[in-house]
N, C-alpha and C positions, 0 to 999 in steps of 0.2 A: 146244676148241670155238670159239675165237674164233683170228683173223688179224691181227692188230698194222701198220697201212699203216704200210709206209715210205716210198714213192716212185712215181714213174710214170716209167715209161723211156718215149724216142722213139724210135718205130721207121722213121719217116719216112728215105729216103734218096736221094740223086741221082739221079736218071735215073725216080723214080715219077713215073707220069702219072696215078695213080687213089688218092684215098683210101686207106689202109694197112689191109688184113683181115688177121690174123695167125691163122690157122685150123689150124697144129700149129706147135709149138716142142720143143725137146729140149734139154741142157746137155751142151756141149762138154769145160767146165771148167769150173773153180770160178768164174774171171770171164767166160765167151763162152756166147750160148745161140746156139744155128741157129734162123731163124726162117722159116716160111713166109709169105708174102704173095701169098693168092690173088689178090687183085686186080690187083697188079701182074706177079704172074709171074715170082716171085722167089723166091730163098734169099736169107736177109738173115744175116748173123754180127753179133751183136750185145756188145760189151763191156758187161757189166754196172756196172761199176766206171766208166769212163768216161761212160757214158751215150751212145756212138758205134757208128755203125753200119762196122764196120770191113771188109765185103765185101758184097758185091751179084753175086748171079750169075741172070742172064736165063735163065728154064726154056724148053726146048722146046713146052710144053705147060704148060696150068693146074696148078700143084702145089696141091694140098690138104693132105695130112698125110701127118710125118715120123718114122720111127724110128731107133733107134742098133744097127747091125749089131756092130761090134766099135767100138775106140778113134779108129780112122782113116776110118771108112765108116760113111756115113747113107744111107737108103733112103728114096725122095721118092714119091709116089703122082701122076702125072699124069693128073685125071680124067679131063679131054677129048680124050684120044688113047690111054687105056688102056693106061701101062706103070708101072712102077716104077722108076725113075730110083735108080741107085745112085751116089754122089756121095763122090768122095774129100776129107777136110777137113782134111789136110795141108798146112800151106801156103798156107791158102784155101779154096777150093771151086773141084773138077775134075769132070768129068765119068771114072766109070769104063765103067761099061754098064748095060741095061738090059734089063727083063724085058717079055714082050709079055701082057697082062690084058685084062680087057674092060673097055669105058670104063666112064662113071658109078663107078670107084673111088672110094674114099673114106679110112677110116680104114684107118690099119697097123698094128701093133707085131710085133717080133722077139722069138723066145727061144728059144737052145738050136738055132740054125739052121732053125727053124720059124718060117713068116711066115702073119701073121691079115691077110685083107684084106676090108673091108665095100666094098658095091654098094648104090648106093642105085634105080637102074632096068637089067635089075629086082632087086628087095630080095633080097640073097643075101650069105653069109658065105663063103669060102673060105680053104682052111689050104695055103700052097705049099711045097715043099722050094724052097732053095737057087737051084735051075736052073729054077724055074718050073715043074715039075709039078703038079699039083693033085692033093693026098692026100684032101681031103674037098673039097663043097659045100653046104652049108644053103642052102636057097631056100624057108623054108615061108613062104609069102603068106599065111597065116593069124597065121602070127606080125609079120615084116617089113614097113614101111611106107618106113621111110627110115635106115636103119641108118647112121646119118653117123661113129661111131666106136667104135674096138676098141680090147682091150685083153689082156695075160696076166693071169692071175691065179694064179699059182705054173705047174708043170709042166704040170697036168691041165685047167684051167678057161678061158674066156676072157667077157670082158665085154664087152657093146655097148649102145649108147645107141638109140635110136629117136628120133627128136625128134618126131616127128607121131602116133606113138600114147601119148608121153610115158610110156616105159619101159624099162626097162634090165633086158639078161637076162642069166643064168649059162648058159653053153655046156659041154660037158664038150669036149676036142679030138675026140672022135669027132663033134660035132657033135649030139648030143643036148640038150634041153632039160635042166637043173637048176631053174634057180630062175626067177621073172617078179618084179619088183620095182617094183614104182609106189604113187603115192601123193600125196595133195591138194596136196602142199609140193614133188612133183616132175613141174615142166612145162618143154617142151621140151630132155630133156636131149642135151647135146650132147659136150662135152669130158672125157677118163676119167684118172683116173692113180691106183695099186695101191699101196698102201703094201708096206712090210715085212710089216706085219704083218694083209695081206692086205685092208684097210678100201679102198671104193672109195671118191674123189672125184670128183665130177661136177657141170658146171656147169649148169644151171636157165637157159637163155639168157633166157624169156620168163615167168621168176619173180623180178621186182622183184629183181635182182643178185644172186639167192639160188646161193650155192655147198654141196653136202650131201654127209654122207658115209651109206655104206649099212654098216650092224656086221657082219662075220664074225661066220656061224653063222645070227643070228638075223633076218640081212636088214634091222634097223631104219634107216628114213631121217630122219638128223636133222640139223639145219642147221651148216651152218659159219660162223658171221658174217665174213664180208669187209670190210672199211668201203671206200667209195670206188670201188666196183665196179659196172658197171653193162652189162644183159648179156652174161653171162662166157659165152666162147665154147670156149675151150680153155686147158689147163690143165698147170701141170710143177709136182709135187712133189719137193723137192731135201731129203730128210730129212737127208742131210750138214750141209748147210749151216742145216738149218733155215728154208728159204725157199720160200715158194708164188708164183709168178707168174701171173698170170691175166690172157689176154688177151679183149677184148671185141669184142661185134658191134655196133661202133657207130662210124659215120666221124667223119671229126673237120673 
């Protein structure tokens, strides 16, 4: 129930010309994460352990959020030109190829060769194979407002965040409704990450630094104390390691 502050890592690096937005991250290794930087237009490699930002690769297009395809390839969401940027991390960061989507992407995650991708205009969830087909589409405008991030939740389920009707849903992959999850201690959420043991985190960007988890099963949302945190934007749970990173929407 509580997060123990260790540290603040710098994610600042050569060649930024704008404040650093770190708006998806993912874990390479036990000491590198990949870091997005909307602002700058960047993939950042970050050494944990060093506290160094040890590659910097200029996007095509505004990247938004990342996920991990296999060991050597990550998947980049470019909102404002509408692809999916797949990036080799071999070695650094290479460009492999890419997927052509509609702009205003947003969030992604991968599982099992199936890719969840959120649309924030207009509000729509799509499920792609591999080569960029679309297997499903959710577009209910009764539900979707601004679906900024996705998420798996085992084989069958998937999770998104709303940040403007301040709720967070259960999807089945067919795209059907399961669950609507909100609540007075859950505003603007924004950043997702799935435990093992199926429990969602989620960051509260404009809930006084509040980071929450929601209980398998019974949907409860209860706080996760952060110390030192202050609007959490997106978020990587490393149960390995025993380590949460949380990054914020706040320039410096």
């Amino acid at each position: 129930m509580k997060a123990h502050y260790v540290k603040r890592l710098d994610v600042t690096a050569t060649g930024d010309i704008r404040s650093c937005w770190i708006t998806g991250l993912v874990m390479l290794s036990s000491d590198e994460l990949l870091l997005v930087d909307y602002q700058n237009d960047s993939l950042k490699i970050l050494n944990v352990r060093d506290n160094t930002i040890t590659t910097r690769y200029k996007t095509p297009g505004s990247p938004w959020d990342v996920t991990v395809i296999n060991s050597e390839t990550v998947a980049v969401t470019l909102c404002n030109i509408g692809k999916i940027l797949f990036m080799s991390t071999k070695n650094g960061l290479t460009e492999s190829h890419s997927l052509k989507v509609r702009t205003d992407c947003r969030g992604i995650d991968h599982r099992n060769g199936i890719i969840a991708v959120s649309f924030i205009i207009p509000p729509a969830v799509q499920i792609l194979n591999m080569k960029g087909d679309i297997l499903r589409t959710v577009k209910d405008t009764s539900m979707f407002v601004y679906p900024t991030y996705i998420a798996f939740r085992g084989d069958k389920s998937i999770i998104v965040s709303d940040c403007c009707k301040h709720e967070v849903y259960e999807l089945t992959i067919d795209g059907h409704l399961k669950a609507t999850m909100t609540s007075e201690n859950l505003k603007s959420p924004r950043g997702l990450a799935v435990t093992s043991n199926r429990t969602v985190v989620v960051c509260g960007e404009d809930d006084n630094g509040r980071v929450s988890m929601i209980v398998p099963d019974t949907k409860e949302i209860l706080p996760l104390f952060v110390q030192n945190v202050q609007k959490p934007m997106s978020i990587l749970v490393c149960e390995g390691d025993n380590k949460l990173f949380v990054c914020e929407h706040r320039f410096r």
